[in-house]
N, C-alpha and C positions, 0 to 999 in steps of 0.2 A: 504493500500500500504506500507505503513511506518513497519509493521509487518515484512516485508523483513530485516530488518535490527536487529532486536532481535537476531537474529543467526551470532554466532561468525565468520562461513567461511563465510558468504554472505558477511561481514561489508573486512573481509580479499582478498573477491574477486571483492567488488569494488573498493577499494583503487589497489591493484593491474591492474585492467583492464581500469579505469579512467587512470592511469599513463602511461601506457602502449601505451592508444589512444594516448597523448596527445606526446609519443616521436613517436610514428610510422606518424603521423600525422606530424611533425614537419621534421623528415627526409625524409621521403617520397619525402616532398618538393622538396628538391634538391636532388632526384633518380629519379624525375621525371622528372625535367628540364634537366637533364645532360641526357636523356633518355638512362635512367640507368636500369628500371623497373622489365627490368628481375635479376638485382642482388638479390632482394629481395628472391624471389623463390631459387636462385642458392645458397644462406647462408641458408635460411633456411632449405633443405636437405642437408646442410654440417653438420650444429646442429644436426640433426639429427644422425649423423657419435656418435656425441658427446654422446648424449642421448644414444645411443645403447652402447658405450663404456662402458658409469658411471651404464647403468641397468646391464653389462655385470660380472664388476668388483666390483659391488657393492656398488660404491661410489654415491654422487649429482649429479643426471644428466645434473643439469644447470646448473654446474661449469666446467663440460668437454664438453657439448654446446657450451659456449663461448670461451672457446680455442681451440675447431678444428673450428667456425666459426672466428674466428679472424683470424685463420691461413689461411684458405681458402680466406679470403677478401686481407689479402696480397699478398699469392700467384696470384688472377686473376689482382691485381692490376699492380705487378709486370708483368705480361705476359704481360698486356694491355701498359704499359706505356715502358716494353725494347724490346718487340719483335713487329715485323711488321703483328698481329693479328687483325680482326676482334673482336672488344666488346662480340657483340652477342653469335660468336664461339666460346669465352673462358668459358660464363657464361653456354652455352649447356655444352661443356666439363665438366666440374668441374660439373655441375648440377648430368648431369647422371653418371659420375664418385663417387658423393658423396651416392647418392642413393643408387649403387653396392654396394658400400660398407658397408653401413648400413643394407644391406640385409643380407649380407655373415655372417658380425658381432653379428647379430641376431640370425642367425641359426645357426653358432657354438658355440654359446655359449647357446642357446636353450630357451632366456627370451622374446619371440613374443606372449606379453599376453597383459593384459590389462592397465598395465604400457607404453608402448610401445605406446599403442592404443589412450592414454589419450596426448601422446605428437604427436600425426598425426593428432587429429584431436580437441585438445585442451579440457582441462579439470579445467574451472576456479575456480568451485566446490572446488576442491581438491586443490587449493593453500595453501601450508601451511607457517607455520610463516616467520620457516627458505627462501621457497621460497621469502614471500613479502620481507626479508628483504635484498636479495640478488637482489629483483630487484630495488628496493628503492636505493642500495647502488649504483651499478651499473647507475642505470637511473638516477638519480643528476647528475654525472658524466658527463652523454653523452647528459645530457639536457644545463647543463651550456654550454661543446663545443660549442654545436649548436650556443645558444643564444650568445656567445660571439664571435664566427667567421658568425656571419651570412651574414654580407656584404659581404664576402670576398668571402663565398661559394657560393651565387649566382653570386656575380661575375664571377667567372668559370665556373660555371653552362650558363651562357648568351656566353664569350666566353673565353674560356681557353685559346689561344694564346695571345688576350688583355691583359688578365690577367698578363701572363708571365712577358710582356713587360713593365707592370707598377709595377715591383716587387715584386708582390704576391707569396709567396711560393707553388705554386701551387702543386708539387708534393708531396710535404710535406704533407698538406690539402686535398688533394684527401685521401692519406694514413688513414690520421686523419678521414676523413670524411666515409670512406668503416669501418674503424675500429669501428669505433658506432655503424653505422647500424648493424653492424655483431655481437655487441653487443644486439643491441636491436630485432633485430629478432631472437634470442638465448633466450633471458628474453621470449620474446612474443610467442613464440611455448607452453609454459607452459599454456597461456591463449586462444589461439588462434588458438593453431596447428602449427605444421610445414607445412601441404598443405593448408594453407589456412593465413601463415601469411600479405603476401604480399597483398592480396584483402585488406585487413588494412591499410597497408602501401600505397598502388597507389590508389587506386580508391576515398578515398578522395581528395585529391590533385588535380586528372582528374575531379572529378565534381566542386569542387572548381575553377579551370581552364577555366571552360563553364560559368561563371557571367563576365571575361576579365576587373576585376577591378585593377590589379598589384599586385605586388609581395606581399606588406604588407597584404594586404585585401584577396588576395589568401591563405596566409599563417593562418587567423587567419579564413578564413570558413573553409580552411580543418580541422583546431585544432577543430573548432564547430563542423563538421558535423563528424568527429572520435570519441570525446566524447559523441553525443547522439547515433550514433550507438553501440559503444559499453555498454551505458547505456539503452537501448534499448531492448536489445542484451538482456542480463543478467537479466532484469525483465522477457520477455518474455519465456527465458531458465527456469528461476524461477517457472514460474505458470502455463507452459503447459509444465513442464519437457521435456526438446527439448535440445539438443547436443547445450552445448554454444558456443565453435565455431561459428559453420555453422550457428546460430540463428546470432550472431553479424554481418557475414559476409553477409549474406541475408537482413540486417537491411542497410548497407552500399551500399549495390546494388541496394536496394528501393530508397535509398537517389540520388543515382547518378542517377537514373529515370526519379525522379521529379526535379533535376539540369538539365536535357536536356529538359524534358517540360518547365519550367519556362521559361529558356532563349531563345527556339524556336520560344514563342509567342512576 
């Protein structure tokens, strides 16, 4: 088993997809509570915009990832919190808005190959240095946030008008807290896909959720049951050569399975 690790991208694709669980797991949280869920998907075809820009113009595609999802995360933030919108109808807008885009971007510029193909449906294989260290840098980053407003953002995640009332920066901390995510589903498309980041990001947390031990103890199955799926995930992709994405995310849909049998009985 240990033979897996002799080879230089394997040891570079677990360090990167262990980190990866451990922020998408961590945010998830409160995208889940704040039933937020579908933001996840709505950033991760914004990255996408991004990815198609940097394969277009020939730059890092996961540095123009993150700043058309950043931008995208303020823009729905902005809708959601100045105008009189539905959540769900701005994250549809922007979703299928972002996708056009990344369409059109694609085919005029003519690069819908297997570059492309490695960021839709994840290519952990191929992480290379510069990638890990761009997510390492980033993901400390947006893992401290967390860890260090984490009272605060559950707080608004339970209920954002309380919140207001006992001085919490709330609008502030939303902003802060879409800005991460949109971070880290940017990082995570590299590993995971852009269709398929979000199964990452929610469905630990939901099965996490079905044991109804609280917040803390929710917070730290979902971080368990992210990094064995994704550890999982990548052994499996490893010895039966199987698309690492969809292998991790498959690993994470079994998990949430056996969290509905368990607690059913």
């Amino acid at each position: 088993m240990f033979e897996i690790f002799s080879y230089e991208f394997m040891q570079r694709a677990f360090v990167a997809g262990l980190f990866i669980a451990i922020l998408a797991s961590l945010s998830g949280t409160f995208i889940v509570l704040k039933r937020y869920s579908l933001m996840s998907e709505t950033l991760a075809h914004s990255a996408l915009v991004g990815v198609a820009v940097g394969l277009v113009a020939g730059t890092n595609p996961l540095w123009s990832a993150v700043l058309v999802a950043l931008a995208s995360a303020w823009l729905i933030e902005y809708l959601r919190s100045s105008f009189n919108l539905y959540s769900d109808a701005i994250l549809s807008i922007i979703l299928s808005g972002s996708l056009a885009t990344a369409v059109i971007i694609v085919s005029l510029g003519g690069s819908f190959n297997n570059s492309l193909f490695s960021y839709l449906f994840g290519s952990i294989l191929s992480v290379s240095y510069e990638d890990l260290v761009t997510i390492l840098l980033f993901g400390i980053l947006s893992l401290g946030f967390l860890l260090f407003f984490s009272k605060e953002l559950y707080f608004i995640a339970y209920d954002e008008e309380v919140a207001k009332t006992s001085g919490i920066q709330v609008k502030l901390l939303n902003f802060l807290l879409v800005s991460v995510v949109a971070i880290i589903i940017a990082l995570s498309i590299r590993v995971v896909g852009s269709l398929l980041i979000g199964a990452l990001m929610v469905i630990p947390t939901v099965a996490a959720l079905q044991f109804r031990v609280g917040f803390k103890a929710t917070l730290l199955i979902s971080l368990f049951l992210g990094v064995l799926s994704v550890t999982l995930g990548m052994l499996f992709s490893f010895y039966f050569s199987l698309p690492s994405g969809a292998t991790i995310v498959l690993c994470v849909i079994t998990l949430f399975i056996l969290s509905l049998v368990i607690n059913k009985k």
